[in-house]
C-alpha positions, -999 to 999 in steps of 0.1 A, spaced: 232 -106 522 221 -130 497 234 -164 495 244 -184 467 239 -220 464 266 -240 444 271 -276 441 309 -275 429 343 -282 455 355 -248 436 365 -220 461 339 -196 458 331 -169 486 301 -141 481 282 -127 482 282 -91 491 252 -67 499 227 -60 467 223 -24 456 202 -8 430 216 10 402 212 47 388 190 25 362 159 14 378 161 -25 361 198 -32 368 218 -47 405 247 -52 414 260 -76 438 298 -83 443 316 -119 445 346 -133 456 358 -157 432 393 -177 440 416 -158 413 425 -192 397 394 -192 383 380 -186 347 353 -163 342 317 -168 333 282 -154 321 258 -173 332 219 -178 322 194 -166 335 213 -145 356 245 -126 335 277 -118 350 296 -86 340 326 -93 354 351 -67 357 385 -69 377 406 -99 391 394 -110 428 365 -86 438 341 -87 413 307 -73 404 281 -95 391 252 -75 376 216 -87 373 184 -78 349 157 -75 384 133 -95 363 152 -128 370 163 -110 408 138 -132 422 153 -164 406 191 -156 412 193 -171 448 176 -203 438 203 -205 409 233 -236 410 264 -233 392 291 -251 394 326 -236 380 351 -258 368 390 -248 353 377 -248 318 364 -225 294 326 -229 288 324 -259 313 304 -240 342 266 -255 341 232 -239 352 214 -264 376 179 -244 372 183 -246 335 202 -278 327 223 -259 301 259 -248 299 272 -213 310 281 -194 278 310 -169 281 306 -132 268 324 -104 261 342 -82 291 309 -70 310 283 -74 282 250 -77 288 225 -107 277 207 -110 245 173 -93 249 177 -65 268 183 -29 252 217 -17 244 238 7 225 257 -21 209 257 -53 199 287 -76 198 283 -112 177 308 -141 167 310 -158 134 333 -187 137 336 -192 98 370 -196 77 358 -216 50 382 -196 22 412 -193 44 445 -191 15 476 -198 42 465 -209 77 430 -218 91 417 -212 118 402 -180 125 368 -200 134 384 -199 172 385 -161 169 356 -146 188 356 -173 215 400 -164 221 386 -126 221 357 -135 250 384 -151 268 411 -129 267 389 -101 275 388 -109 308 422 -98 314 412 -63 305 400 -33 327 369 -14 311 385 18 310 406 30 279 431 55 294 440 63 256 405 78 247 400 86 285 362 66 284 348 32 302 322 5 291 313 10 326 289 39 310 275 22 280 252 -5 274 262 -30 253 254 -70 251 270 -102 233 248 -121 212 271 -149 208 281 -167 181 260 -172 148 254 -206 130 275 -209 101 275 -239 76 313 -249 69 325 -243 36 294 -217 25 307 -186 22 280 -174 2 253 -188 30 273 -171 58 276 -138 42 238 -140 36 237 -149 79 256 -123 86 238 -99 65 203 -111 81 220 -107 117 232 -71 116 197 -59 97 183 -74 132 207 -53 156 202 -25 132 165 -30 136 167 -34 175 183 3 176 219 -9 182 251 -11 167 269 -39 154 304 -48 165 313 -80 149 341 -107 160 355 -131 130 363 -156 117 378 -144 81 370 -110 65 346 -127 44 323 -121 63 320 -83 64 305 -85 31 273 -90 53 278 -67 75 283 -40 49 252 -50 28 234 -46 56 250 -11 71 246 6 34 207 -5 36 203 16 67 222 44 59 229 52 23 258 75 27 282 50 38 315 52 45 341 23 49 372 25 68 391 -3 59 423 -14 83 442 -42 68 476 -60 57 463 -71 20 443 -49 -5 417 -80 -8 407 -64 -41 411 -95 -64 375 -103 -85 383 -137 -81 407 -164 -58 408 -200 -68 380 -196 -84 356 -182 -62 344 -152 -64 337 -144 -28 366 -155 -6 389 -133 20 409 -122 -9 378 -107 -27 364 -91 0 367 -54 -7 361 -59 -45 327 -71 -34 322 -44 -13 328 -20 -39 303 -32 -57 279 -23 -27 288 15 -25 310 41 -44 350 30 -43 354 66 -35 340 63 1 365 36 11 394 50 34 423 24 38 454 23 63 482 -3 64 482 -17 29 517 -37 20 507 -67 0 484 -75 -30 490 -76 -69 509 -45 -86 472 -37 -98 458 -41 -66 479 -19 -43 476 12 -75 439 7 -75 439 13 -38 450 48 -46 488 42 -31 522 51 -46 551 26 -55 573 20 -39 553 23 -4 566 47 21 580 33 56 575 67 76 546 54 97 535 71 128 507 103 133 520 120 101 509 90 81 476 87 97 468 122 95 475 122 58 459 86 50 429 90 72 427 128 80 397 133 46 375 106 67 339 123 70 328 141 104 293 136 102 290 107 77 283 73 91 314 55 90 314 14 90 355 -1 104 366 -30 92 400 -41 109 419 -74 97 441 -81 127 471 -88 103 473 -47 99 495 -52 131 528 -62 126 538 -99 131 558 -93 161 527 -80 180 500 -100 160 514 -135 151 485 -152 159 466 -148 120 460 -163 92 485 -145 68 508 -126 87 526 -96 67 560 -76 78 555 -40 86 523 -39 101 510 -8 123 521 -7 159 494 -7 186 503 29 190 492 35 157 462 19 162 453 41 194 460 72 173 441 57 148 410 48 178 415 85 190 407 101 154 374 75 154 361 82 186 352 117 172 339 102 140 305 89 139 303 51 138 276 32 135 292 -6 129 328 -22 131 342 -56 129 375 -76 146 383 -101 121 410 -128 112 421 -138 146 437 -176 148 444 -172 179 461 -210 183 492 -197 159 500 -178 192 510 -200 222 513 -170 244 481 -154 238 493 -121 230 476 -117 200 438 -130 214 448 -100 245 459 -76 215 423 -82 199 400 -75 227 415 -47 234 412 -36 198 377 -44 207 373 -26 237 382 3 220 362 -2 191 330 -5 216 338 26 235 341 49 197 310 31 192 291 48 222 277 81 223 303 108 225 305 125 259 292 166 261 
């Protein structure tokens, strides 16, 4: 039994016995945490918390030695536990993600950036409501029948983004996802506005030439220009295809843009209101097999009644059914990149929508992983 040493009044029992992985570099330890508690990652030693009360705490052996001697206190807060040895504030990751630094198969990074937001701001509070939510998840997708439990995968937190520069934050983004690239990983990227897949794209068509785009949104975003600028959220995949050929771009849920927009997109007026796995099958049933395949997913492809919590929010969005046929189909595709984007996750008081998104997440992570024999 291995204590731990806390200096808080918080009601915190643990720990259990310590026992060595199938991987020779990873414990696990489990915790008792009072269930009125937040949950935290915590530097140097990470937590991958999974569950409600019992909870398993995993830790890199290289900082094994240091765990006992580290003080924490927990508070009722988001982000306000603190690291005594380190004298800086606990940092909250994704669902059972690993630390920056350590090998994984993915990567998962914020970018709190909605400097050309048209209607509502405020999708810069995006990937921190996804961290949080995702707590409230299990790790197991019963829909594609596979758990995070067997991948490796790590949150890099959020990047550094100057307010107002879309141009500068593209050119972050961009630098960020060459880096995971680089590291052997994959990127799964939380927004912040759809912007900022420009980056990500730039970056995934430099690694592998033969690119395709899956792109899942409410709006076409094919305008050259908005206000003015050329690169804003409603230029987004005009940009992009200017990066690769329009031909490789797959799109699902389309139902607002110009006249000019929605034809160029390759769709029939009036749209169709059938829906459902005939629709997918027909709209996304071409997608490559063997291709790399990059998913972009504006969260205002769900339906308002599921997803209010966006910027622009558009009738007659998808169902989350659709989107776990949709997950299903891309779990046998091969992906080497995704992003969640367009969360504003204080439009929705009941946090339904920040729930909705790390789940979309989740599954995104687990198509990401390698495909089971």
């Amino acid at each position: 039994m291995a204590p731990v040493h806390h200096h808080s009044n918080a009601s915190w029992t643990g720990t259990g016995q310590a026992k060595r992985s199938q991987s020779s570099n990873v414990f696990y330890i489990s915790i008792i945490l009072d269930t009125n508690f937040r949950w935290y990652d915590e530097l140097p030693a990470y937590f991958g918390i999974i569950g409600q009360t019992l909870r398993r705490v995993r830790v890199h052996s290289a900082i094994w030695s240091h765990f006992q001697a580290v003080a924490i206190e927990l508070t009722r807060e988001p982000r306000c536990g603190f690291c005594y040895q380190t004298g800086r504030h606990l940092i909250m990751r994704f669902l059972g993600a690993l630390m920056e630094g350590l090998r994984c198969e993915a990567v998962l990074f914020g970018v709190p950036f909605d400097g050309t937001a048209s209607f509502r701001a405020g999708a810069r509070f995006g990937p921190g409501a996804i961290r949080a939510a995702s707590h409230s998840l299990e790790t197991f997708s019963p829909f594609i029948d596979r758990d995070l439990e067997g991948m490796q995968y790590a949150d890099w937190g959020d990047i550094e983004v100057p307010p107002g520069s879309a141009a500068r934050t593209v050119e972050l983004v961009h630098s960020k996802v060459a880096e995971i690239y680089k590291a052997g990983a994959k990127p799964l990227m939380l927004g912040g506005e759809h912007t900022v897949t420009l980056g990500a794209v730039q970056a995934a068509f430099e690694r592998y030439p033969k690119l395709s785009i899956l792109h899942l949104d409410a709006h076409t975003d094919l305008r050259d220009e908005y206000l003015g600028e050329k690169m804003s959220h409603a230029t987004v995949m005009r940009r992009i295809i200017e990066v690769l050929p329009p031909e490789r771009v797959y799109r699902y849920g389309l139902r607002a843009g110009t006249r000019e927009e929605i034809i160029g997109s390759g769709l029939e007026l009036p749209l169709g209101l059938e829906g459902g796995q005939r629709d997918i099958e027909k709209a996304l049933g071409k997608l490559p097999m063997d291709a790399p395949l990059y998913v972009t997913i504006d969260l205002d492809v769900f339906d308002p009644s599921l997803m209010p919590g966006v910027g622009n929010p558009e009738p007659l969005g998808i169902t989350y059914r659709e989107f776990i046929q949709i997950a299903r189909l891309l779990s046998r595709r091969r992906l080497i990149g995704a992003d969640v984007v367009e969360l504003a996750p204080h439009y929705d008081q009941t946090g339904v929508s920040a729930v909705v998104a790390a789940s979309v997440v989740r599954e995104m992570l687990i198509c990401l992983g390698e495909q089971p024999d």
